[in-house]
N, C-alpha and C positions, 0 to 999 in steps of 0.2 A: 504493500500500500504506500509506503514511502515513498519507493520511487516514482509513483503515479503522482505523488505530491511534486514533487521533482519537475518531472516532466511539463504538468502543470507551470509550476513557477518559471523553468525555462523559457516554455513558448511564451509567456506574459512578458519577461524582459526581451527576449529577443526581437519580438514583432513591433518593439517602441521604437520609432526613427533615430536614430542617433548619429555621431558623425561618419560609422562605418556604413551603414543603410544610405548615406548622403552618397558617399563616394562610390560606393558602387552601383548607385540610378545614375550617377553622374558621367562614370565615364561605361554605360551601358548604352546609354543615349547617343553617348559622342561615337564612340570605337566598336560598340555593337555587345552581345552576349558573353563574347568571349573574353573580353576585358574584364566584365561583374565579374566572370567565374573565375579568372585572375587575381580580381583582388579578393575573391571569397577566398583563395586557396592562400593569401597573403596574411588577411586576419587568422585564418587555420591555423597556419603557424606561430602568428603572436599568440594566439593563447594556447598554445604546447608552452612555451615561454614562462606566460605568467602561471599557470596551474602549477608547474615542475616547480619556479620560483615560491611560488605559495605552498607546495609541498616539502620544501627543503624548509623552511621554516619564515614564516610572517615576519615576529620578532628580529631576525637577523636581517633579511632584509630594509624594512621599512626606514629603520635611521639613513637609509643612503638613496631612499628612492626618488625622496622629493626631485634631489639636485637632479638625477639623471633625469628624468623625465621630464621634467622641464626643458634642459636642454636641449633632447627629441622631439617635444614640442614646438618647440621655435624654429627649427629646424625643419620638421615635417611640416609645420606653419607653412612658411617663406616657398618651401616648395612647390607644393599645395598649391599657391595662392598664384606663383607664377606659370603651371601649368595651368590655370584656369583662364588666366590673363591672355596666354596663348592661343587658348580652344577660342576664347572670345571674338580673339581680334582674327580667328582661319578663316578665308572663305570657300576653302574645301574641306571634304569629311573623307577621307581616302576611305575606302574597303576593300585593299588590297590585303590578304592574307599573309602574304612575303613580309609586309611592311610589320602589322601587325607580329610576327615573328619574331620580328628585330626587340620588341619594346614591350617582348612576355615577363622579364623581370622588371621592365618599369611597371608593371600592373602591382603585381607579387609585393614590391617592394611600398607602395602605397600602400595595401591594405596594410602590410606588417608595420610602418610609421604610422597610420593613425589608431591602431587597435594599441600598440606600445608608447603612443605618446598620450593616451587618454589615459589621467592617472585615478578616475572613476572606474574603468575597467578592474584593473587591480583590489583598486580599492574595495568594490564589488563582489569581487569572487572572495575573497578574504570576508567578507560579511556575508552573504550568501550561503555558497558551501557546507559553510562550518555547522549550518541550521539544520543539516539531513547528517551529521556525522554520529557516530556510535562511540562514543570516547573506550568503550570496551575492547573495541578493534584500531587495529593499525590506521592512524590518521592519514598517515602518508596515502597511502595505498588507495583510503578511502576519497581523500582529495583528490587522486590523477582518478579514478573511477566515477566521481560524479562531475568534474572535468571533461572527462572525454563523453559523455554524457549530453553537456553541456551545450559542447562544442559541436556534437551531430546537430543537433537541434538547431544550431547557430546557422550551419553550413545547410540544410535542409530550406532553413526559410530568406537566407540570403542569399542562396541561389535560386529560388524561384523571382525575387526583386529583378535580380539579372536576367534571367529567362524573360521575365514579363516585357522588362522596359528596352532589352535587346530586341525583341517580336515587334515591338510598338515602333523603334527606330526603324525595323526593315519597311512596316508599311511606308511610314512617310518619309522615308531618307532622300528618293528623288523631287518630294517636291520643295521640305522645309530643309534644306542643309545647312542654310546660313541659323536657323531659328536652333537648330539640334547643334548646333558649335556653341552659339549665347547660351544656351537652357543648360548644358554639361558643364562651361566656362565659368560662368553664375555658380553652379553648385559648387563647384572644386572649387571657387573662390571661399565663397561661404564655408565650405569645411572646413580651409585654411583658417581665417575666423575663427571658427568654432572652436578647432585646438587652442585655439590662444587663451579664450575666456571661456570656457566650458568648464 
């Protein structure tokens, strides 16, 4: 029955917009399906990251995380902000596959700076978590299991985001291309934002 609690609470955080759900409508719209499931496969890995982190222990961590993340932040900010500036100002939407190829870890690497620069993520799973654990049994163990738990759930409903809004760019990519570069450019602006004061 737990875990159906679980489950439960997962789909309720996940399905709330945030600035991972931003970025992957964001650049699904610009670069099509396969970008969202890019950056889906990007956050995937930031939270192997912070579960492992949160399983190795809270307490050792936390005195050092502020400064990092911040840092990440700023950083993933600035990025962020300037690929959106770009999409803004293209007046082409390439769909070439080759190209897309080129710039499979620019996707990856977005997801994993904003799910690691957002220090409510962490902060998150560290309060979360801890609310389905059995102090009887191995914490460890039970953190990376309701972790990877978690994390299906995460990747199950942000890639249906990417499916959706990738389908919706194929309809009208020939006709709105300038409107689908502002609408992506906008967003990945605003995500950048977002990290900053979120």
């Amino acid at each position: 029955m737990e875990i159906i609690y679980f489950l439960i609470a997962s789909f309720l955080v996940v399905v709330v917009p945030g600035p991972t759900v931003s970025l992957i409508i964001a650049n699904s719209l610009k670069s099509g399906m396969r970008a969202g499931i890019l950056n889906v496969v990007g956050t995937q890995i930031g939270l192997i990251i912070l579960i492992l982190l949160l399983a190795l222990g809270f307490k050792v961590i936390s005195p050092f995380l502020e400064d990092v993340i911040k840092v990440v932040r700023i950083i993933g900010a600035v990025y962020l902000m300037t690929l959106g500036y770009l999409s803004f100002t293209s007046k082409t939407l390439s769909d070439n596959s080759e190209k897309l190829n080129k710039f499979d870890k620019k996707f990856i690497l977005q997801g994993l700076i904003v799910i690691l620069s957002n220090p409510k993520a962490f902060l998150f799973l560290g309060a979360f978590i801890p609310q389905f654990i059995d102090i009887n049994q191995s914490i460890g163990s039970q953190i990376i299991y309701f972790g990877i738990i978690f994390m299906i759930v995460g990747a199950i409903f942000d890639g249906m985001y990417a499916v959706i809004f990738g389908k919706f760019r194929e309809i009208i990519i020939n006709k709105y291309i300038n409107t689908l570069n502002k609408l992506g450019g906008t967003l990945l602006f605003f995500v950048g934002i977002w990290l900053l004061f979120y």
